[in-house]
Structures are given as structure tokens and as C-alpha cells.
C-alpha positions, 0 to 999 in steps of 0.5 A, spaced: 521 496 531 523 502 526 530 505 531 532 498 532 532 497 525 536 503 523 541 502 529 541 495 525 544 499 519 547 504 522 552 498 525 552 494 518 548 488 521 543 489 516 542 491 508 539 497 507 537 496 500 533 490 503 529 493 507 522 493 507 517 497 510 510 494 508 502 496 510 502 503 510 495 506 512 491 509 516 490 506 523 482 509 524 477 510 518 477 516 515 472 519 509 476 517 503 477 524 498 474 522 493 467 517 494 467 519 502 466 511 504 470 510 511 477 507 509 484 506 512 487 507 505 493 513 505 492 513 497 488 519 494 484 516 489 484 508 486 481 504 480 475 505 483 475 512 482 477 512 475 473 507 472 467 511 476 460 508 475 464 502 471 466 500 477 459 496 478 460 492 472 467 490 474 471 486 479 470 487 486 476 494 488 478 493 495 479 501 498 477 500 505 483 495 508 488 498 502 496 497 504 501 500 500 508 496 501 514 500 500 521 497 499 528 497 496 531 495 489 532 488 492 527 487 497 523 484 492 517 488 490 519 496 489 512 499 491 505 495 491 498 496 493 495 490 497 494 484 493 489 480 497 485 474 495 477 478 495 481 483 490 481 482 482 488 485 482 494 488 484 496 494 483 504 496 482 509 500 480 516 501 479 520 509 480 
């Protein structure tokens, strides 16, 4: 998908800056660095790692199926974390 993508843009069928690369994680649990708990998350540490044992008195923080989504200027969201129905919240920034 990816190379028939860029030949797309290489042949101008398709506008770079709306592209959109979206659920960028691990394909297999890893031990997360942090906390140690199997997850497919590429972050290095979340919201559940700031707040340490806040987190308990908290909303639910998803890490186990945690996708960050990247796009261009005009491809709607910049750059977010996951934002799914049993997580409290999502994440986003702007670079």
C-alpha cells in the first residue's frame, strides 16, 4: 500500500500534504519500559505513567492497544494518540 501510495504522489494523483498515515504500533505484545505490562503502544511512556499511582483514582488510560496517528498540515488531525470509546480521553499535539 505504502509504494502505491508514493507512486500516486510521485505521479501527482495524490496531495502529499493530505496524507494520512494512521495506527502505528507494535504488530506483538512487548513489555512496555516503563510499568512492564504487554502492550503494542510505540509510546514510551503515557498519562498513565505520569500520574503513577493517581492513576487508580482516575479514568480508565488505555496502553495495551494505544495507536498514534500521523498526518500532514491538511489531513486533519497533525499527530494523535487513540482516541477510543473505553478511554477517557484523547491525547494530541501539534509540532
Amino acid at each position: 500500500r505504502v509504494r502505491e501510495v508514493l507512486r500516486l504522489v510521485d505521479e501527482n494523483e495524490a496531495d502529499a500534504e493530505r496524507l494520512y498515515v494512521a495506527e502505528m504500533r507494535v504488530m506483538k505484545e512487548i513489555p512496555h519500559p516503563v510499568g512492564g505490562d504487554r502492550v503494542k503502544t510505540i509510546c514510551l511512556r503515557d498519562v498513565k505513567d505520569v500520574l503513577g499511582p493517581y492513576t487508580t483514582w482516575t479514568a480508565y488510560w488505555d496502553r495495551h492497544d494505544e495507536g498514534v496517528f500521523i498526518g500532514g498540515n491538511k489531513a486533519g488531525k497533525g499527530a494523535h494518540i487513540d482516541q477510543v470509546l473505553w478511554s477517557n480521553i484523547g491525547k494530541n499535539w501539534r509540532g
